[in-house]
Residue frames as a rotation matrix with the C-alpha (Angstrom) as fourth column:
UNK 1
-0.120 -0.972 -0.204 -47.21
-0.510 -0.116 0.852 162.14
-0.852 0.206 -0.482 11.98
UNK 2
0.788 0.264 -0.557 -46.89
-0.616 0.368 -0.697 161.37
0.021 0.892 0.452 8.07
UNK 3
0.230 -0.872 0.432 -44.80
-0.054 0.432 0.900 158.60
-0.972 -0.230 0.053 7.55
UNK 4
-0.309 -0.313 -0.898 -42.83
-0.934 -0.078 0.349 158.06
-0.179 0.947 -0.268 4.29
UNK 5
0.440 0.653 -0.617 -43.19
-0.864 0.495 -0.092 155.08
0.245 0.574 0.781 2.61
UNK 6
-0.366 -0.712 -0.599 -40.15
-0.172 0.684 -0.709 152.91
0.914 -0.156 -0.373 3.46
UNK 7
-0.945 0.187 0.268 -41.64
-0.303 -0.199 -0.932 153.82
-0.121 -0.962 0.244 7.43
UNK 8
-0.187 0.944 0.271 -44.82
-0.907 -0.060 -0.418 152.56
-0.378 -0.323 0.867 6.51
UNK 9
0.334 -0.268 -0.904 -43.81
-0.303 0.878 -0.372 149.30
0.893 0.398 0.212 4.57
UNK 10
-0.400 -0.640 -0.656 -42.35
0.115 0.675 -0.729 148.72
0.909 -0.367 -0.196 8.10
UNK 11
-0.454 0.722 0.522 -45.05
-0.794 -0.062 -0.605 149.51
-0.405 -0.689 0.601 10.50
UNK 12
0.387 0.731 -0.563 -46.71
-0.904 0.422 -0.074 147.07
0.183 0.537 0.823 8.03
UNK 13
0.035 -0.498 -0.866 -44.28
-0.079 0.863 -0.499 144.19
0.996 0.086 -0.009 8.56
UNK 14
-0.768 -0.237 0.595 -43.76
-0.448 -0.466 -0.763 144.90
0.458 -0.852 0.252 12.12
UNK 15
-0.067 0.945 0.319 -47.44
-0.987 -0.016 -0.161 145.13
-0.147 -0.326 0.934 12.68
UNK 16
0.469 0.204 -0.859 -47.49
-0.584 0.802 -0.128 141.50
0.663 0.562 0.495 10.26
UNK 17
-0.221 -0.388 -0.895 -44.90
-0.061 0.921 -0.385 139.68
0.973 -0.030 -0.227 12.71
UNK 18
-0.879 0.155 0.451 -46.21
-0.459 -0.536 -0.709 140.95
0.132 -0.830 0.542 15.77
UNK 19
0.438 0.895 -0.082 -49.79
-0.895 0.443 0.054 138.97
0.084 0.049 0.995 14.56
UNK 20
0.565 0.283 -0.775 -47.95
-0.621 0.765 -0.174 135.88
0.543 0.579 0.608 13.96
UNK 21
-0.284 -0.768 0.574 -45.53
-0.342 -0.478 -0.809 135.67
0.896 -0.426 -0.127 16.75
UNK 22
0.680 0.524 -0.513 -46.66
0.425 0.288 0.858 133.38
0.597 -0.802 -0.027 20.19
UNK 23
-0.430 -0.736 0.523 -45.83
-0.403 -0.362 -0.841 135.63
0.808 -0.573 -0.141 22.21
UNK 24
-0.106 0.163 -0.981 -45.90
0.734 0.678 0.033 133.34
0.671 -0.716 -0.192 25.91
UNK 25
-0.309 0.162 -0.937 -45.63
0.936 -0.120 -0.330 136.18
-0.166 -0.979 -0.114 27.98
UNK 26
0.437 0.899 0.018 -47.54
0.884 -0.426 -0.190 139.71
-0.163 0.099 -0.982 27.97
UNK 27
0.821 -0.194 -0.537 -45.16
-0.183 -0.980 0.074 142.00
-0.540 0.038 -0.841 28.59
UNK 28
-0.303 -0.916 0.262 -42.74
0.111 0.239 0.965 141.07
-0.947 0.321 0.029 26.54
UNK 29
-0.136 0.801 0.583 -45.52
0.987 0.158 0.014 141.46
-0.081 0.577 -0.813 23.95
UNK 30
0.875 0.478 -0.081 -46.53
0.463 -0.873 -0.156 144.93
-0.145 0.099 -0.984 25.13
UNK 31
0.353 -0.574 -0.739 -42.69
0.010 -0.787 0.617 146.19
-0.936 -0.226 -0.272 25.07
UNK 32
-0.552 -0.208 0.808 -42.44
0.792 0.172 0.585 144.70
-0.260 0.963 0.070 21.24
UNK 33
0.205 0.600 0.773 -45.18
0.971 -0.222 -0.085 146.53
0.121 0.768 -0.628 20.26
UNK 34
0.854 0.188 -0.486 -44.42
0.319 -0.926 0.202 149.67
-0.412 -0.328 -0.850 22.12
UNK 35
0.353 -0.840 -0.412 -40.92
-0.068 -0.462 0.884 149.63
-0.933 -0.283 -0.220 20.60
UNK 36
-0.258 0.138 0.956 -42.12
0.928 0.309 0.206 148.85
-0.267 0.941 -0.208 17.20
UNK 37
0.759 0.642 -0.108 -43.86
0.618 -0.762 -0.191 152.51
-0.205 0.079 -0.976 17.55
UNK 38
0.382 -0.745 -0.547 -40.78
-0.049 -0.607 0.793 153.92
-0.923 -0.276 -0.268 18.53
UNK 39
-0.511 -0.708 0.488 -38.90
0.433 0.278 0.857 152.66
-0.742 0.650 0.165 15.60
UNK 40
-0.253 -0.048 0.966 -41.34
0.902 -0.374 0.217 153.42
0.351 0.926 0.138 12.88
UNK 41
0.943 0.329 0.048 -41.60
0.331 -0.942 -0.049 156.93
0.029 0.062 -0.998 13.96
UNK 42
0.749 -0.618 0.239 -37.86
-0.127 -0.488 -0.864 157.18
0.650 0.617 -0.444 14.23
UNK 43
0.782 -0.612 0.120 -35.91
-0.184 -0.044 0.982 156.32
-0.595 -0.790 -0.147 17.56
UNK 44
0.165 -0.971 -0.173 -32.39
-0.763 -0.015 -0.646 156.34
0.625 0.238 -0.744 16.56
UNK 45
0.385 -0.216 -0.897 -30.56
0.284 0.953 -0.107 152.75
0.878 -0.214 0.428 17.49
UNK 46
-0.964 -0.265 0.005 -28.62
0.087 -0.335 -0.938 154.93
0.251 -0.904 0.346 20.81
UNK 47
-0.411 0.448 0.794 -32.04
-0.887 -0.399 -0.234 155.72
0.211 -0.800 0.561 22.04
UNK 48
0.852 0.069 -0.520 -33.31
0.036 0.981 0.188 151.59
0.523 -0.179 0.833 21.66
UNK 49
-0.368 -0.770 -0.522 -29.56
0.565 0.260 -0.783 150.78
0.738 -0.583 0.340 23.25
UNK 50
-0.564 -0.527 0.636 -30.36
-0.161 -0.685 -0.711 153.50
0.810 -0.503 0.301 25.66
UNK 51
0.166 0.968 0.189 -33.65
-0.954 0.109 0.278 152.10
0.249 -0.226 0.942 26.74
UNK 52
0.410 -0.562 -0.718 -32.28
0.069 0.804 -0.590 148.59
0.909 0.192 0.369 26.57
UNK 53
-0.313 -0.937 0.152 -29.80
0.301 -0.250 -0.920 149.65
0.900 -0.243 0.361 29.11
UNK 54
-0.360 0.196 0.912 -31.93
-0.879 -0.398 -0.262 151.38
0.312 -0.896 0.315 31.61
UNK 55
0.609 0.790 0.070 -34.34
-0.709 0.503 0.494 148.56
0.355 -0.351 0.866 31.70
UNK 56
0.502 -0.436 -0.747 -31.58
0.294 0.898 -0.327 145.72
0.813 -0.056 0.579 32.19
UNK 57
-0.852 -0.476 0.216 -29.82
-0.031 -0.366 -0.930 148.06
0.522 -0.799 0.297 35.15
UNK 58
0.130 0.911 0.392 -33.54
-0.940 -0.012 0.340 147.52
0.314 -0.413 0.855 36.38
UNK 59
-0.928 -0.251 0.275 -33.24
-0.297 0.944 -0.141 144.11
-0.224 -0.213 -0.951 35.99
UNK 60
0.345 0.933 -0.102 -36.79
-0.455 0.072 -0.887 144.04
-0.820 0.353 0.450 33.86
UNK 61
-0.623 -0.757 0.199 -35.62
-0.369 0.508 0.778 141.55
-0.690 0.412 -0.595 31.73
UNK 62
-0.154 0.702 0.695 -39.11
0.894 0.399 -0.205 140.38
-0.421 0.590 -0.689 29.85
UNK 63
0.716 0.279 -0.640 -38.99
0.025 -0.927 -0.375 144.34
-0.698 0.253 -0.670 28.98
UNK 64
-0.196 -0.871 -0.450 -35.43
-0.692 -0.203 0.693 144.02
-0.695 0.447 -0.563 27.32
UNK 65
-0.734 -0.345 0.585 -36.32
0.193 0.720 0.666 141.10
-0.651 0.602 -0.462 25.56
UNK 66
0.495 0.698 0.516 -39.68
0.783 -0.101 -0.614 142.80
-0.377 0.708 -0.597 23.77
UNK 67
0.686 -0.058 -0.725 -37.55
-0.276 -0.943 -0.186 145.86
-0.673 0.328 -0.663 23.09
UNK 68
-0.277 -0.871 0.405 -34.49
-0.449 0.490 0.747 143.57
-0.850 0.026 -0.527 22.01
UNK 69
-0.530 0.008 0.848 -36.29
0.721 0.532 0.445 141.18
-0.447 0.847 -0.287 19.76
UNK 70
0.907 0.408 -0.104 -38.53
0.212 -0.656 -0.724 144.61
-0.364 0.635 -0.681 18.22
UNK 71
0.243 -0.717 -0.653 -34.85
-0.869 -0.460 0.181 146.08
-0.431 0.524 -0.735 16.97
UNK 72
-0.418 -0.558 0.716 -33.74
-0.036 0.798 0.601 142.45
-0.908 0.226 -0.354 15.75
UNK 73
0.445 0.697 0.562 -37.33
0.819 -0.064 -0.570 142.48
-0.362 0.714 -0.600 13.29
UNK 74
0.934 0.056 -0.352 -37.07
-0.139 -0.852 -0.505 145.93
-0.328 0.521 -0.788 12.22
UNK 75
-0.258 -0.966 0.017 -33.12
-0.545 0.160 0.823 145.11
-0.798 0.203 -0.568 11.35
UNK 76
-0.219 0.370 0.903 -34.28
0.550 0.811 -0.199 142.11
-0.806 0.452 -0.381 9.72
UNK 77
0.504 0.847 -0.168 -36.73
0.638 -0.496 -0.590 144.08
-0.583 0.190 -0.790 7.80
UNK 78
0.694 -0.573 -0.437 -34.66
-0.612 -0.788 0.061 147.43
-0.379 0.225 -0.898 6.62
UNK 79
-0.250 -0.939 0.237 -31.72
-0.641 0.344 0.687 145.21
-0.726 0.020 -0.687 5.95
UNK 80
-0.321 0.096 0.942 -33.67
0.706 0.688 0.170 143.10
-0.632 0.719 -0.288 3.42
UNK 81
0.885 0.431 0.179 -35.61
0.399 -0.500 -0.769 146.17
-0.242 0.751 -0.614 1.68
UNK 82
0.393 -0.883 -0.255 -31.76
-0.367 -0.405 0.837 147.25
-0.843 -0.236 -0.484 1.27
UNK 83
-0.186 -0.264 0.947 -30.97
-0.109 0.963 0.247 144.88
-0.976 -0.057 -0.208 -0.36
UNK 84
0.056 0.259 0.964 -33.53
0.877 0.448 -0.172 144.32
-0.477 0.855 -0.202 -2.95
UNK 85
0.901 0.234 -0.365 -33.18
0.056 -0.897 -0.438 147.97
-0.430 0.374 -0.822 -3.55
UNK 86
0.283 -0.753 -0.594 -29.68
-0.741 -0.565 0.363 147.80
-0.609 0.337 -0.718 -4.36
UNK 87
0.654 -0.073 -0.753 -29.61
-0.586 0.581 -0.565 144.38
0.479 0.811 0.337 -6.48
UNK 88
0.003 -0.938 0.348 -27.08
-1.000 0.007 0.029 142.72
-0.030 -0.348 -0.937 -4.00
């Protein structure tokens, strides 16, 4: 998959806070990164909420909280390149 640029400026940041990040527990680690994928290839916020959702009716909380804090970054992220793009 080709990614545009904006999608690859944010695999890049992603990828960047993901290095710097202590992450204490593993899986919470492996569901960041795995839902960092998702995002830059495209998941649409309903399918993160949807995912979100199964896993907490699980009661896999260290899963909700790597998918949870991956959509919080990538927000983060997108919401500043916004920004400087529009001069706000």
């Amino acid at each position: 998959m080709t990614l545009n640029p904006g999608r690859k400026k944010l695999a890049r940041q992603l990828d960047a806070i993901s290095q710097t990040l202590d992450f204490k527990n593993p899986t919470i680690k492996e569901y960041f990164g795995l839902a960092c994928t998702d995002i830059v290839n495209g998941a649409s916020v309903l399918e993160l909420q949807n995912t979100l959702k199964f896993y907490e009716e699980l009661e896999l909380y260290e899963e909700c909280a790597g998918i949870l804090l991956a959509c919080e970054y990538a927000c983060l992220f997108s919401i500043t390149r916004l920004i400087k793009h529009t001069n706000i």
